[in-house]
Structure formats: C-alpha cells, structure tokens
C-alpha positions as CSV (number, residue, x, y, z in Angstrom):
1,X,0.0,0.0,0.0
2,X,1.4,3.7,-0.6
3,X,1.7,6.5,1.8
4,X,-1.0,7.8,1.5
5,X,-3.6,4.9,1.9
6,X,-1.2,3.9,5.3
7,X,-2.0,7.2,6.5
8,X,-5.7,7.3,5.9
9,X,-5.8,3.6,7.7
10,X,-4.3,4.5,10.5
11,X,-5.1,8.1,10.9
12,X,-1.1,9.1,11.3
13,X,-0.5,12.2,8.6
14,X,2.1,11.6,6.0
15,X,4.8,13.6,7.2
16,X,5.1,11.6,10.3
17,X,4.8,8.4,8.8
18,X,8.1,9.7,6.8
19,X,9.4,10.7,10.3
20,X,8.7,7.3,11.8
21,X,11.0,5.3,8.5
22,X,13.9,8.3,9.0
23,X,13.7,7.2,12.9
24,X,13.9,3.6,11.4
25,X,10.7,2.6,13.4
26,X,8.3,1.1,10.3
27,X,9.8,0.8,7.0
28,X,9.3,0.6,3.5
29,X,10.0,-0.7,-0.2
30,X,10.5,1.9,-3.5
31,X,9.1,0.9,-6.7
32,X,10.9,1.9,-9.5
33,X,8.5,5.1,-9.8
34,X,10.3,5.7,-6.2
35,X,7.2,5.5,-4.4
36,X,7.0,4.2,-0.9
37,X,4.9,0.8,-0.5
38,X,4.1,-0.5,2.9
39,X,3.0,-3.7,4.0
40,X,-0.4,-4.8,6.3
41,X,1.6,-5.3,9.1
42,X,2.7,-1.5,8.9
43,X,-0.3,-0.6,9.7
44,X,-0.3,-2.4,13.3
45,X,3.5,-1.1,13.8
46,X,2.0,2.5,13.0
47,X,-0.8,1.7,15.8
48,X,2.1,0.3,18.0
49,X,4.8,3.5,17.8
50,X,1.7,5.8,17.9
51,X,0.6,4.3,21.3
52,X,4.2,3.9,22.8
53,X,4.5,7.6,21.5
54,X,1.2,8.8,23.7
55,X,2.8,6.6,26.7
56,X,5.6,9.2,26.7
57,X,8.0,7.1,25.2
58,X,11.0,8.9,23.0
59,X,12.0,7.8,19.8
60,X,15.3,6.3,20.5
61,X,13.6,4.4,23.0
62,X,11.2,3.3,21.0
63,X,13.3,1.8,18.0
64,X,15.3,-0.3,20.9
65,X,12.6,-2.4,22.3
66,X,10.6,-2.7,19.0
67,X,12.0,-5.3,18.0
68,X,11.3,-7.2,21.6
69,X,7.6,-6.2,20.6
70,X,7.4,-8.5,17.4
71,X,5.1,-11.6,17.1
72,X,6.0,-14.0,18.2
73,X,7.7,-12.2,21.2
74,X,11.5,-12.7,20.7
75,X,13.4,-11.2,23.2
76,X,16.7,-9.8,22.8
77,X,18.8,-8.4,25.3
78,X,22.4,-9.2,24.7
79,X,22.5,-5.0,24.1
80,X,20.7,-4.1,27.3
81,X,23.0,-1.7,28.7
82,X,22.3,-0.7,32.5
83,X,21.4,3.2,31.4
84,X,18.9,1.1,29.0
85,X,17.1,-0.7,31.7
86,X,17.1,2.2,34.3
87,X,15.0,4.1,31.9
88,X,12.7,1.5,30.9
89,X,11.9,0.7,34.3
90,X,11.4,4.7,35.0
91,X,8.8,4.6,31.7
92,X,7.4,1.9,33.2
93,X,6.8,3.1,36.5
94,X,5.8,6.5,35.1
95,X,3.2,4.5,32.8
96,X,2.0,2.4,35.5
97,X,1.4,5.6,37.7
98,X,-0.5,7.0,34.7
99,X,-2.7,4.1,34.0
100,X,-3.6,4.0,37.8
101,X,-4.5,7.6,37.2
102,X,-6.5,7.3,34.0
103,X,-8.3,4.5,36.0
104,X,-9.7,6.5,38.7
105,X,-10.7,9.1,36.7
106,X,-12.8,6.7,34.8
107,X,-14.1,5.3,37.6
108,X,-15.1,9.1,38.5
109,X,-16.7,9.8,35.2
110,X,-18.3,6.1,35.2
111,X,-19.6,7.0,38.6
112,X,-21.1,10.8,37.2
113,X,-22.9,9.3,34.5
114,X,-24.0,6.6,36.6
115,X,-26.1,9.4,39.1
116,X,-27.2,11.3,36.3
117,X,-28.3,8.4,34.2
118,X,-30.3,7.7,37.0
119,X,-31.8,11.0,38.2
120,X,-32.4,11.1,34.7
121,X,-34.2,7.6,34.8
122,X,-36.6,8.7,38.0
123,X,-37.2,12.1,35.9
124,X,-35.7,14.0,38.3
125,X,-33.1,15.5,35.8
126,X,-33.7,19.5,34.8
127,X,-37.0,20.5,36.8
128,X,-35.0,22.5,38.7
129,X,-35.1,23.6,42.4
130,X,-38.2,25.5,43.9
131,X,-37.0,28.8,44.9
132,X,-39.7,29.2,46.9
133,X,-39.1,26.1,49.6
C-alpha cells in the first residue's frame, strides 16, 4: 500500500509516517516510480509506535525495544546496557502511575454518568429547584 492509503488507515498524517521510517521505526520498499509501499503489518506497527509515543515514550527508545515487541515475542537483550534498563523501568513506572490515574478518573466519570443516568431515569433530571421552599 502507498503513503498515503497507510495514513488514511491508520489516521497518522504523512509527514510523520516519513518521520517514523527516518527514525527507522516502520519501513518501506520503493518501486521503481520511487514511491513508498508498505506492507499490512505496517499498519499495526504504526498503531504500535503511535501508542508507545502517547505513553511518553521517546523515539530512540522506541526503536530499541521494538524489535522485543514482534510476534511471536522474541526477546533480545544481549544489548541491554544498564542506562537502557534504568529508563525503561522509570517509563514503566511513570506509565503504571499513569494508567492507575486514567483509571480512577474513569471510575469518577463512570460513577457521574451513573447518578445522572439515573436522576435522569426517576425524571428528576432538569426541573430544577423551587425557589420558593
């Protein structure tokens, strides 16, 4: 598939899909037009750097562990280094804080709609308070 029809499959504009091959994180053939074809599996490696991306994850971070993130799950660590695995283990901790915070909010929200969709169910919803009680 061309640029173009990667981009409108996975919602990622152009330019940073030709950001993501310079960083060497997807990659892709020329024909002899020079166009750039990607395969289907781009398209989940585009979903993949996108997510690690919004997780707070750098680049150059990024293009290390891909590899380790390959089906079927192959990994390698003979070039670990201990600078390496001190700052996976801070993204980690950093995500795991994050996800624990993105879970109570939902749990707020969920819990919001949950009273309102109820109010809403007995009627009670928008008549208002008597300003004369």
């Amino acid at each position: 598939m061309r640029i173009g029809e990667l981009s409108e499959r996975t919602g990622t504009p152009r330019r940073l899909l030709r950001y993501y091959e310079e960083q060497e994180l997807i990659a892709s053939e020329r024909s002899a037009n020079g166009y750039r074809s990607y395969t289907e599996g781009t398209i989940d490696r585009v979903v993949q750097v996108r997510g690690l991306l919004d997780a707070g994850l750098p680049t150059r971070i990024i293009k290390q562990i891909l590899p380790c993130l390959d089906k079927p799950r192959a990994i390698h660590v003979e070039d670990a280094d201990p600078e390496m695995i001190a700052t996976l283990e801070r993204e980690r901790d950093r995500m795991t804080a994050r996800i624990d915070c993105l879970a109570r909010n939902r749990d707020a929200v969920a819990e919001y709609l949950d009273a309102v969709l109820d109010l809403r169910g007995q009627g009670e919803l928008g008549q208002g308070v008597d300003e004369r009680s």
